[in-house]
PDB file as gemmi writes it, atoms N, CA and C in Angstrom:
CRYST1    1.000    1.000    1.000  90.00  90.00  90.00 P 1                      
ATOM      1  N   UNK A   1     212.464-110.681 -54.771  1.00  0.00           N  
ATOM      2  CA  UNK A   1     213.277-110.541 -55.958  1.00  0.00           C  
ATOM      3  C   UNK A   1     214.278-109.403 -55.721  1.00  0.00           C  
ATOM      4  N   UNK A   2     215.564-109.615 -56.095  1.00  0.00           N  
ATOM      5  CA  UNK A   2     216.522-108.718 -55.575  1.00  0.00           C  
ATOM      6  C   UNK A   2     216.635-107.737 -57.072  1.00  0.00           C  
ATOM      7  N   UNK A   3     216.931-106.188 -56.668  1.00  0.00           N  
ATOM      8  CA  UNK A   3     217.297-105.767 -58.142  1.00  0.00           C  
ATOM      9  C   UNK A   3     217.530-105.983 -59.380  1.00  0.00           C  
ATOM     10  N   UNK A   4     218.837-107.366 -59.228  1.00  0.00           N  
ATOM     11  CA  UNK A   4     219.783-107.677 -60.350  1.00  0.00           C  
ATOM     12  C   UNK A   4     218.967-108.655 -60.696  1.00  0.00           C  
ATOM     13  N   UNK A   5     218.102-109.305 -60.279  1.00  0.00           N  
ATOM     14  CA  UNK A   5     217.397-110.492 -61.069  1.00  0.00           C  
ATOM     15  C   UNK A   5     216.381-109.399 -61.633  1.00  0.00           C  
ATOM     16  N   UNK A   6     215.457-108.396 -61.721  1.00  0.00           N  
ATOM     17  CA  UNK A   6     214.510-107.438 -62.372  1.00  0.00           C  
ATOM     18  C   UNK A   6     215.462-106.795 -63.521  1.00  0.00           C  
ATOM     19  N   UNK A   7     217.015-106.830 -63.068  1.00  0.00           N  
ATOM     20  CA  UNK A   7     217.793-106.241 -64.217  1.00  0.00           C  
ATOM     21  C   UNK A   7     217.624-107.516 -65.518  1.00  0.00           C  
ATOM     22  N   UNK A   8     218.322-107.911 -64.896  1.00  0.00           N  
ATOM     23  CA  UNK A   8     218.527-109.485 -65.554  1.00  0.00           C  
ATOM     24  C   UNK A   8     216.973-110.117 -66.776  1.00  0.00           C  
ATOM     25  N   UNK A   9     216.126-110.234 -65.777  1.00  0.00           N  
ATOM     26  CA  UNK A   9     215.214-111.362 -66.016  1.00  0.00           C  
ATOM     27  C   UNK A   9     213.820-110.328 -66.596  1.00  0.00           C  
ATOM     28  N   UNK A  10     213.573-108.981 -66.037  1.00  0.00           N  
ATOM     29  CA  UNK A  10     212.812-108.169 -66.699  1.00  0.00           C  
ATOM     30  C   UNK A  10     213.231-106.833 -68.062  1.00  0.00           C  
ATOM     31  N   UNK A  11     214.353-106.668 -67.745  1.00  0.00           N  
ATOM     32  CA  UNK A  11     214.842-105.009 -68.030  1.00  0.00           C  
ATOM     33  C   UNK A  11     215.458-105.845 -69.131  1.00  0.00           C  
ATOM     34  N   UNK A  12     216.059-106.801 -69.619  1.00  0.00           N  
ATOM     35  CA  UNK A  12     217.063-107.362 -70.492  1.00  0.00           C  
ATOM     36  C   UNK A  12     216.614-108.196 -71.371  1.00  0.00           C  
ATOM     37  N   UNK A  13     214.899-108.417 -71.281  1.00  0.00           N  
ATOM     38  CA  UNK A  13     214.490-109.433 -72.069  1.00  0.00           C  
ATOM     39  C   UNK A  13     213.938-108.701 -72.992  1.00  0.00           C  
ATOM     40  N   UNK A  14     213.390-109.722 -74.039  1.00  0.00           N  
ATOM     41  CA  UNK A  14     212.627-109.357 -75.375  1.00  0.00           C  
ATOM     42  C   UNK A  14     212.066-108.402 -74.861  1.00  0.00           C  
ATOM     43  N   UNK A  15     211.634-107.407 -75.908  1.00  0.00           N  
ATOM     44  CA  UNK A  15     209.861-106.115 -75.359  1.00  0.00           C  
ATOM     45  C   UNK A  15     209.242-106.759 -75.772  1.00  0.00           C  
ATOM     46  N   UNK A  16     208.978-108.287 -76.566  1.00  0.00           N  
ATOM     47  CA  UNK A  16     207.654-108.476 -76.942  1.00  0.00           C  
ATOM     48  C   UNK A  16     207.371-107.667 -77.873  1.00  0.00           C  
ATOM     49  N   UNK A  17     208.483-107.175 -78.782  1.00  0.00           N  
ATOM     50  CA  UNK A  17     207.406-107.032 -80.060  1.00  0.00           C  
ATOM     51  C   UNK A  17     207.292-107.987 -81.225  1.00  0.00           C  
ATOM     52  N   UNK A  18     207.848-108.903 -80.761  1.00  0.00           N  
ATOM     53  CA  UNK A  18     207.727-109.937 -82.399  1.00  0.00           C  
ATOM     54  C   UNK A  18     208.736-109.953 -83.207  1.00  0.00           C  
ATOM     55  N   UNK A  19     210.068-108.935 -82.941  1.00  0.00           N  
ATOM     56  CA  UNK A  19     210.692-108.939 -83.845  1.00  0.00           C  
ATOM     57  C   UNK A  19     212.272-108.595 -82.773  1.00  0.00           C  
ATOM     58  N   UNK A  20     212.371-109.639 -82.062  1.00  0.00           N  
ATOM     59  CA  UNK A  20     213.354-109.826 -81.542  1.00  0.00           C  
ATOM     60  C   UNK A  20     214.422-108.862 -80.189  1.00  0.00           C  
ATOM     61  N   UNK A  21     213.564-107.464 -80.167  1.00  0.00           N  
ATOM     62  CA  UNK A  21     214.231-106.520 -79.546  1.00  0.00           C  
ATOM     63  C   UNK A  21     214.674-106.522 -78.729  1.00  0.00           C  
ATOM     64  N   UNK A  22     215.432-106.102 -77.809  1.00  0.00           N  
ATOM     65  CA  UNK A  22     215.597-105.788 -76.022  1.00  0.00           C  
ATOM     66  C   UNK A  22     216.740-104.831 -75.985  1.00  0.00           C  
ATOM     67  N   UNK A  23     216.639-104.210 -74.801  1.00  0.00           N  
ATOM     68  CA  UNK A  23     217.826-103.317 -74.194  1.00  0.00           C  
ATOM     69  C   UNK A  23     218.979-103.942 -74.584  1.00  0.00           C  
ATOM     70  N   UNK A  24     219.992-102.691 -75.080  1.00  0.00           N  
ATOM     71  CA  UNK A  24     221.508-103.433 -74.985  1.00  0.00           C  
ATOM     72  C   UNK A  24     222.026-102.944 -73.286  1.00  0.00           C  
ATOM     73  N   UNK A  25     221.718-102.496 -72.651  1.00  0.00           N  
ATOM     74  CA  UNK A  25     222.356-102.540 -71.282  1.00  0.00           C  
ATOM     75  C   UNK A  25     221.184-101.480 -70.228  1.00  0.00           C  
ATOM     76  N   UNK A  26     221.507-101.803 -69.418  1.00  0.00           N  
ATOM     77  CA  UNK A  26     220.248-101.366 -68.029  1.00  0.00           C  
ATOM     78  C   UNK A  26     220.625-100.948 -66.728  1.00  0.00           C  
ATOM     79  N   UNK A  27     220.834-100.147 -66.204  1.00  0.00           N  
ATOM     80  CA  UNK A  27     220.578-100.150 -64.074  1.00  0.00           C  
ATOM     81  C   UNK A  27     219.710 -99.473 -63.971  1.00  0.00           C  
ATOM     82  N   UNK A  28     219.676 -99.714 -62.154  1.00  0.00           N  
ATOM     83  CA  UNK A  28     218.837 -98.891 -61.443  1.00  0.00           C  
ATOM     84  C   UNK A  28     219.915 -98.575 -60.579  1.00  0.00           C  
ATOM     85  N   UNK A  29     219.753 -97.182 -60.511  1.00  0.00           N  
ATOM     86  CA  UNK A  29     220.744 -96.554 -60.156  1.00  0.00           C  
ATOM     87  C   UNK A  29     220.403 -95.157 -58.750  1.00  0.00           C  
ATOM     88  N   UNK A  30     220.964 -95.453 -57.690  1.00  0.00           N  
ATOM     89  CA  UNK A  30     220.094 -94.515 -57.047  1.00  0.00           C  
ATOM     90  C   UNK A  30     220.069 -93.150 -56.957  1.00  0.00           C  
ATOM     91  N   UNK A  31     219.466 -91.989 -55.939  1.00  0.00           N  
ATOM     92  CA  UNK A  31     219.781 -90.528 -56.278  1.00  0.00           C  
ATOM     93  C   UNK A  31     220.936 -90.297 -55.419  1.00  0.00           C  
ATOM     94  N   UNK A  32     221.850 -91.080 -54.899  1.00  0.00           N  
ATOM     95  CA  UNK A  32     222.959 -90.853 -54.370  1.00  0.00           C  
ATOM     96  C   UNK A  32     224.143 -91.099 -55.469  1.00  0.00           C  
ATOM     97  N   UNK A  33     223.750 -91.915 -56.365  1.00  0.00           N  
ATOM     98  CA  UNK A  33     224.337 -92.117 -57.681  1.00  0.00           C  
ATOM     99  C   UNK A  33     225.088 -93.562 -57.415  1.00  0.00           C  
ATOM    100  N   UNK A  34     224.780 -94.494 -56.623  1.00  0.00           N  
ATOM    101  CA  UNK A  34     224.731 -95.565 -56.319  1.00  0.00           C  
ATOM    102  C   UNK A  34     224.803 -96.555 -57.275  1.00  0.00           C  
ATOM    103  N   UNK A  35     225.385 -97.279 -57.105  1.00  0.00           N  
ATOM    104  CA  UNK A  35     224.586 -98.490 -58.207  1.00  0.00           C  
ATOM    105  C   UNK A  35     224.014 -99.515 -57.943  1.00  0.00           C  
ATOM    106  N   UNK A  36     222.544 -99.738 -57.754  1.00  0.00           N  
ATOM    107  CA  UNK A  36     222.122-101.030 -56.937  1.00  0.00           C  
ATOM    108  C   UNK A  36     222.021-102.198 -57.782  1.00  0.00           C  
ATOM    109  N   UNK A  37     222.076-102.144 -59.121  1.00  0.00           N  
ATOM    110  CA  UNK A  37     222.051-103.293 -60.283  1.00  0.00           C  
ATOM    111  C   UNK A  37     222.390-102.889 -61.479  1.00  0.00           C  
ATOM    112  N   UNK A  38     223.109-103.561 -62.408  1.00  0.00           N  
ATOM    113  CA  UNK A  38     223.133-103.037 -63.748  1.00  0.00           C  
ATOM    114  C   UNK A  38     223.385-104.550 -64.593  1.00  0.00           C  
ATOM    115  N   UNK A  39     223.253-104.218 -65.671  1.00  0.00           N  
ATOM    116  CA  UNK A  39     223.749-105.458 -66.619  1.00  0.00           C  
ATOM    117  C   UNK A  39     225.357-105.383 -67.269  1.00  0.00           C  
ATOM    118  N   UNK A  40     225.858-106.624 -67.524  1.00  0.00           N  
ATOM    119  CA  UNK A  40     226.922-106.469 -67.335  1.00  0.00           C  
ATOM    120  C   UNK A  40     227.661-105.929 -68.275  1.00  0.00           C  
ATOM    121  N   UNK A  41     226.847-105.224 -69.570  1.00  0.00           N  
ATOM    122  CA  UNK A  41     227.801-104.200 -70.441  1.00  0.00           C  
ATOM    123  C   UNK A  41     227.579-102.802 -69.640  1.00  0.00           C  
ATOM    124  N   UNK A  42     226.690-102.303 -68.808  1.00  0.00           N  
ATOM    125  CA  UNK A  42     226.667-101.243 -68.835  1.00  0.00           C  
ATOM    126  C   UNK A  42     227.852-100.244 -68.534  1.00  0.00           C  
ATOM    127  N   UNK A  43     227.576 -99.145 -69.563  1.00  0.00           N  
ATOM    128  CA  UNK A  43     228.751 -98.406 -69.075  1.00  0.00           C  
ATOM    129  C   UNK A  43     229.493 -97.860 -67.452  1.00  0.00           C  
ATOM    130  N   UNK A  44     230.632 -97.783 -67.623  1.00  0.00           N  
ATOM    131  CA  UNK A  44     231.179 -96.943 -66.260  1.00  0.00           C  
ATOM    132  C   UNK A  44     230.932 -95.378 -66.155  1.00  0.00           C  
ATOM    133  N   UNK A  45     229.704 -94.767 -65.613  1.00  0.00           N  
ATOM    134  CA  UNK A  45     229.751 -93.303 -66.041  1.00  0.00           C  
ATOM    135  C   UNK A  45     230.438 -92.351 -65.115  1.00  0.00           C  
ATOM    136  N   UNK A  46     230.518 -91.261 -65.202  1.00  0.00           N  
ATOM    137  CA  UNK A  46     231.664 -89.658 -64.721  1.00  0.00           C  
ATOM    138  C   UNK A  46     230.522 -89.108 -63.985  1.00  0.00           C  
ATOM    139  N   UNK A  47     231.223 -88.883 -62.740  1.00  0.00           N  
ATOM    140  CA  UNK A  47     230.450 -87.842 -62.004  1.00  0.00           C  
ATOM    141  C   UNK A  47     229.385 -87.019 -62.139  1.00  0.00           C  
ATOM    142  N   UNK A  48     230.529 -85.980 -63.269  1.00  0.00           N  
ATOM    143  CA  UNK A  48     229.363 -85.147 -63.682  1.00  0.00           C  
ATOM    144  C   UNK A  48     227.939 -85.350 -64.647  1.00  0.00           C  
ATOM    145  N   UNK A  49     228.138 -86.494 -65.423  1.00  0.00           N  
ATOM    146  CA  UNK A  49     227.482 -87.137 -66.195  1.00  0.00           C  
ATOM    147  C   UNK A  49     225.921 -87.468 -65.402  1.00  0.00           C  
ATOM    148  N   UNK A  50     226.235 -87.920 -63.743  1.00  0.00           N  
ATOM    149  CA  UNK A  50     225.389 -88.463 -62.757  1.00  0.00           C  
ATOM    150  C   UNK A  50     224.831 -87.360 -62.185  1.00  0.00           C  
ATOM    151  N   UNK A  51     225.564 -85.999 -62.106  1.00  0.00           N  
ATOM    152  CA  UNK A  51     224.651 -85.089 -61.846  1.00  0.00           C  
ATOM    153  C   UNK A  51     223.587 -84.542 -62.220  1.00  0.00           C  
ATOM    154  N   UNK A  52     224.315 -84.838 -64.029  1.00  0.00           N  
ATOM    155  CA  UNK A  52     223.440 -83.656 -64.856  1.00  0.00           C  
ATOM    156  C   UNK A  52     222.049 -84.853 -64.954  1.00  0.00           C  
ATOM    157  N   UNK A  53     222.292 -86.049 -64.726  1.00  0.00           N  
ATOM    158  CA  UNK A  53     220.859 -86.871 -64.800  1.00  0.00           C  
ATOM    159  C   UNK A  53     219.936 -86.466 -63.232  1.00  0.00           C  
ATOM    160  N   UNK A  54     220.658 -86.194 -62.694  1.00  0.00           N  
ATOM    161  CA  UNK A  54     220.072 -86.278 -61.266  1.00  0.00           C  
ATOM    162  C   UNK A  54     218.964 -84.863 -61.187  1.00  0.00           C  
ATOM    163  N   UNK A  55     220.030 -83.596 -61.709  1.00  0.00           N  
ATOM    164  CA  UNK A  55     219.420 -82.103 -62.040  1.00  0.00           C  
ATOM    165  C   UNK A  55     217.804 -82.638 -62.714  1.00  0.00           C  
ATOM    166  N   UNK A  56     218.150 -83.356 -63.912  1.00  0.00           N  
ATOM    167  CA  UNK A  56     216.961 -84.004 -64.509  1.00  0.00           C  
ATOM    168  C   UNK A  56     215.977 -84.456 -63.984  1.00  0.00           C  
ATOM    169  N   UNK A  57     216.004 -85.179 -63.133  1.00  0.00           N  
ATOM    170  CA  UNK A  57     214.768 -85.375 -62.561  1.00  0.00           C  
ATOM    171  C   UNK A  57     214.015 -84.108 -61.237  1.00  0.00           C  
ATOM    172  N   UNK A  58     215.072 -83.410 -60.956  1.00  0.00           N  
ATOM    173  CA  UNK A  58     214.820 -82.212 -60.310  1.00  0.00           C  
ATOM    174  C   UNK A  58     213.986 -80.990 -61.645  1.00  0.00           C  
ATOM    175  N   UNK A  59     214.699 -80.997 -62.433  1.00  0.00           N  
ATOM    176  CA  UNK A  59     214.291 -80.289 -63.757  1.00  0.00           C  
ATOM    177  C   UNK A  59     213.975 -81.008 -65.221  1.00  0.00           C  
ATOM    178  N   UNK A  60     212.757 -81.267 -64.929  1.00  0.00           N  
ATOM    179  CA  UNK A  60     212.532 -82.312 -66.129  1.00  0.00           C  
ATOM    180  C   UNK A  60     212.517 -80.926 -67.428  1.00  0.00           C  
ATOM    181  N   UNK A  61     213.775 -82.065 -68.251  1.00  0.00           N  
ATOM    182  CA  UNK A  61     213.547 -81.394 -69.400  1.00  0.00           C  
ATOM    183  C   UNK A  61     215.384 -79.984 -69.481  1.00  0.00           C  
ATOM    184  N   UNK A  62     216.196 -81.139 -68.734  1.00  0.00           N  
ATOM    185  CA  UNK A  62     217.676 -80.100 -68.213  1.00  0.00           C  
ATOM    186  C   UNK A  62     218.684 -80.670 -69.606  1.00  0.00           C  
ATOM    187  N   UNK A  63     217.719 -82.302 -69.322  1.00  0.00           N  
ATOM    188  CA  UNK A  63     219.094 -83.069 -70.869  1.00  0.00           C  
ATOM    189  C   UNK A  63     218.793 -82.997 -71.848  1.00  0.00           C  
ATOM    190  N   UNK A  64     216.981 -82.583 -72.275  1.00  0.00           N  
ATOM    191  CA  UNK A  64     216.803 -82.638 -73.168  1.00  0.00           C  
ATOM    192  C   UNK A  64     217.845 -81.591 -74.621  1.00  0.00           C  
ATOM    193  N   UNK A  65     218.114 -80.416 -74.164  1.00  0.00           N  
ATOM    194  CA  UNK A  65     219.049 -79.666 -75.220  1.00  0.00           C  
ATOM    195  C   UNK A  65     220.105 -80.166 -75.752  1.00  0.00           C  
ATOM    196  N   UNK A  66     221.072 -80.647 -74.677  1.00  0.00           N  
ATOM    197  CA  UNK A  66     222.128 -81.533 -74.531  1.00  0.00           C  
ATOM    198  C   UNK A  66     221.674 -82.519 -74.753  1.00  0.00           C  
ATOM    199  N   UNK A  67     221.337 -83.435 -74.462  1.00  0.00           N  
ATOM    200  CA  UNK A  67     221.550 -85.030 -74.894  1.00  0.00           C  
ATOM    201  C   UNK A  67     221.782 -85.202 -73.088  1.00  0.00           C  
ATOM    202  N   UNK A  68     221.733 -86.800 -72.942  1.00  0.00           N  
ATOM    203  CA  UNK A  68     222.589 -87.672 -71.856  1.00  0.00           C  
ATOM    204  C   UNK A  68     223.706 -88.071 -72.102  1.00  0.00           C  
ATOM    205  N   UNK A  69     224.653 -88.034 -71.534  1.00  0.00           N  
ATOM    206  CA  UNK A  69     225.995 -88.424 -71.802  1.00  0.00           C  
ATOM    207  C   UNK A  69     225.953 -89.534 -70.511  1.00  0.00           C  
ATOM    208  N   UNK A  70     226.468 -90.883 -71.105  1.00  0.00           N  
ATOM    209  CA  UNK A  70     226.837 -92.185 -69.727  1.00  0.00           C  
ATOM    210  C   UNK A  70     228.740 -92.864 -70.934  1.00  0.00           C  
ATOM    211  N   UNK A  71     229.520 -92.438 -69.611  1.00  0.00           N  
ATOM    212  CA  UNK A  71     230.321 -92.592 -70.354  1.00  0.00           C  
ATOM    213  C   UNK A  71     231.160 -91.788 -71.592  1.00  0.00           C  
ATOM    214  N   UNK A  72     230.592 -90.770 -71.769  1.00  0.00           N  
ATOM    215  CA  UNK A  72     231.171 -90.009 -72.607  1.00  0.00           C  
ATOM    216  C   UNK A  72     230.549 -90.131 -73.742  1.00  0.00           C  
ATOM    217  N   UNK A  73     229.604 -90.942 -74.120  1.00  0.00           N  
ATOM    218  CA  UNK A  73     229.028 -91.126 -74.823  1.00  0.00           C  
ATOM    219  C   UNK A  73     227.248 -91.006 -75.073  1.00  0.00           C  
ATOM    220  N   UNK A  74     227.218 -90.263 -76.358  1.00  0.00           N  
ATOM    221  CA  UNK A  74     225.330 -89.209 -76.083  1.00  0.00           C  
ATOM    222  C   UNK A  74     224.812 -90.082 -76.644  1.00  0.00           C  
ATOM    223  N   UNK A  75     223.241 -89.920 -76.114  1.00  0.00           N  
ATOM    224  CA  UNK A  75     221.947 -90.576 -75.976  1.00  0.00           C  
ATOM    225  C   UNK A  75     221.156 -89.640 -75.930  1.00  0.00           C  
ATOM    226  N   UNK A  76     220.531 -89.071 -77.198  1.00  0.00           N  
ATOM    227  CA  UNK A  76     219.309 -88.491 -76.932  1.00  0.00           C  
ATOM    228  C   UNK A  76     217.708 -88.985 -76.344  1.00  0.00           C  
ATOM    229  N   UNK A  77     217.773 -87.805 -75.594  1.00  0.00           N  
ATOM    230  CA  UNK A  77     216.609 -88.035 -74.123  1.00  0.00           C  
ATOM    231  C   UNK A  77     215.254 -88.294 -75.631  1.00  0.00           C  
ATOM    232  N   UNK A  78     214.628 -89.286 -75.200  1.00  0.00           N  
ATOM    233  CA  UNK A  78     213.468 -89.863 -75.977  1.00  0.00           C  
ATOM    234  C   UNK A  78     212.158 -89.861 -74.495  1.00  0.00           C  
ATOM    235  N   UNK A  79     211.182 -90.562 -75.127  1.00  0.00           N  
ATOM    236  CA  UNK A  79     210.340 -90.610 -73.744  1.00  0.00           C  
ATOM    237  C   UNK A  79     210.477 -90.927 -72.626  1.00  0.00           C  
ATOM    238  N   UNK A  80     209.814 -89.854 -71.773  1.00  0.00           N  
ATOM    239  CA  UNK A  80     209.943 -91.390 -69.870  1.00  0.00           C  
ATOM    240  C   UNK A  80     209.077 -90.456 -69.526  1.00  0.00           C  
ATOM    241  N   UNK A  81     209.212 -90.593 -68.335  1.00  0.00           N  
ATOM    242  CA  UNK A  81     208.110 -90.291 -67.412  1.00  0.00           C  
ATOM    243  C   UNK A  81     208.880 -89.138 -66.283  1.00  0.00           C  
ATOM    244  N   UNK A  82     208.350 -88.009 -66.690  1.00  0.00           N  
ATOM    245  CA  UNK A  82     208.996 -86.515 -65.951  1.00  0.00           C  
ATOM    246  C   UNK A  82     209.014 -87.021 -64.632  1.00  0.00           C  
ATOM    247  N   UNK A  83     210.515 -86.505 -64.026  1.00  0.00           N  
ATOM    248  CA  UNK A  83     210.876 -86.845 -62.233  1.00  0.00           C  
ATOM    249  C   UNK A  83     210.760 -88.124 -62.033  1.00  0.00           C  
ATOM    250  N   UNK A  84     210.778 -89.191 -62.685  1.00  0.00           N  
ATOM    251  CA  UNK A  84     210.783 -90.489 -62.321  1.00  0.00           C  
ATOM    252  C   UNK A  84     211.819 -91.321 -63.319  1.00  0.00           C  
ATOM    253  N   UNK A  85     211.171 -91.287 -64.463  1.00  0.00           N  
ATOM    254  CA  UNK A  85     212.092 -92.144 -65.543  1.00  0.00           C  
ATOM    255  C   UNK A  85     212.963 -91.231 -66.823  1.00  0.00           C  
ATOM    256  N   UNK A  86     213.839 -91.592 -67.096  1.00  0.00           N  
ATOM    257  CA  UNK A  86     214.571 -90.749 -67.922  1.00  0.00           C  
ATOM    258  C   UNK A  86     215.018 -91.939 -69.066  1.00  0.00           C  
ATOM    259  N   UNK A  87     214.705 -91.937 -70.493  1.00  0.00           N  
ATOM    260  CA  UNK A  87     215.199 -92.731 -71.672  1.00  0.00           C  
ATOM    261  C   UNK A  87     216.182 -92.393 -72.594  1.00  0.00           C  
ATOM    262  N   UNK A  88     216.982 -93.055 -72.898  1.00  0.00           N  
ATOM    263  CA  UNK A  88     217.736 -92.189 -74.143  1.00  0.00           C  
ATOM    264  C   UNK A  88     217.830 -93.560 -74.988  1.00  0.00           C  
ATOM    265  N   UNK A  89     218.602 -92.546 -76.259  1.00  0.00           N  
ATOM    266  CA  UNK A  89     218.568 -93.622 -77.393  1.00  0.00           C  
ATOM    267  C   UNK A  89     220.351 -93.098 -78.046  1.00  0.00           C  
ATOM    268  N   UNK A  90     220.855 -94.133 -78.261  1.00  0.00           N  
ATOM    269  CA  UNK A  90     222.246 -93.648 -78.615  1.00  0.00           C  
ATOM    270  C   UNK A  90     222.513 -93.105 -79.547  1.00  0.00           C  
ATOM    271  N   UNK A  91     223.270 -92.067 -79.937  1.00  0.00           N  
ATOM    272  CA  UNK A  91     223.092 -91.056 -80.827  1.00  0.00           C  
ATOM    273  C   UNK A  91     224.487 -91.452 -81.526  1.00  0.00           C  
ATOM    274  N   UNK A  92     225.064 -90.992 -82.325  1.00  0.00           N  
ATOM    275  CA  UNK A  92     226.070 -91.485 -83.243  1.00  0.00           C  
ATOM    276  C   UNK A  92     227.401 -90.328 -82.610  1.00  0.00           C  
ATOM    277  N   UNK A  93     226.913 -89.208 -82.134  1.00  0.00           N  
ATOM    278  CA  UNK A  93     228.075 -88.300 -82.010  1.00  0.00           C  
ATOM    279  C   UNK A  93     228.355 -88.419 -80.508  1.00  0.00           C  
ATOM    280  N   UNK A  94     229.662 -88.203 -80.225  1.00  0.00           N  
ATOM    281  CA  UNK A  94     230.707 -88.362 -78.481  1.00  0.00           C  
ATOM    282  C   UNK A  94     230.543 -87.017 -78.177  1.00  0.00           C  
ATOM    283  N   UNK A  95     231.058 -86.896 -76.844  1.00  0.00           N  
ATOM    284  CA  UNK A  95     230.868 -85.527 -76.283  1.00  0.00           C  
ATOM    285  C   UNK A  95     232.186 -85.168 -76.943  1.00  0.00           C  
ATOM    286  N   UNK A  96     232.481 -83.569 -77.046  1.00  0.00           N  
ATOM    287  CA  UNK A  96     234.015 -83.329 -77.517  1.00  0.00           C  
ATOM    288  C   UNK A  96     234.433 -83.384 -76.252  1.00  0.00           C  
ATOM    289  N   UNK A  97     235.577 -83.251 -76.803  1.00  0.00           N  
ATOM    290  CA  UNK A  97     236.623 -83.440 -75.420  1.00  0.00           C  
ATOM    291  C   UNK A  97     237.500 -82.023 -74.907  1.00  0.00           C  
TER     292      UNK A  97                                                      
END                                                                             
């Protein structure tokens, strides 16, 4: 199974809760800041944006003050799994500019 079909066919479907849910967009993305799969809304993100996630898994707990920014746009850090997985949830306010 290649990445983009686990994007696709796992990461994009229902969660199974009964009430219709799923991701609005997904990658896996590597620590070179790579992109090995994504779905096809996902945002285009900024450099620095890829660092400060990257610091994150070096320093779990770097986005939590800040938020994640993908795109210019914040996602407060919600659960994952320290040095491995990082979650956010979209927050209503943009980074200023």
């Amino acid at each position: 199974m290649s990445w983009q079909t686990y994007v696709d066919e796992h990461l994009m479907c229902d969660v199974g809760d009964g009430q219709g849910h799923h991701l609005t967009a997904a990658a896996i993305i590597g620590h070179d800041g790579s992109v090995w799969a994504q779905s096809a809304n996902f945002p285009q993100f900024k450099p620095q944006e890829m660092t400060d996630i990257m610091k994150d898994f070096d320093e779990p707990g770097h986005l939590a003050p800040t938020g994640l920014f993908l795109a210019g746009l914040k996602y407060m850090v919600i659960q994952g799994e320290p040095g491995a997985v990082i979650r956010g949830k979209k927050s209503n306010r943009e980074r200023e500019k």
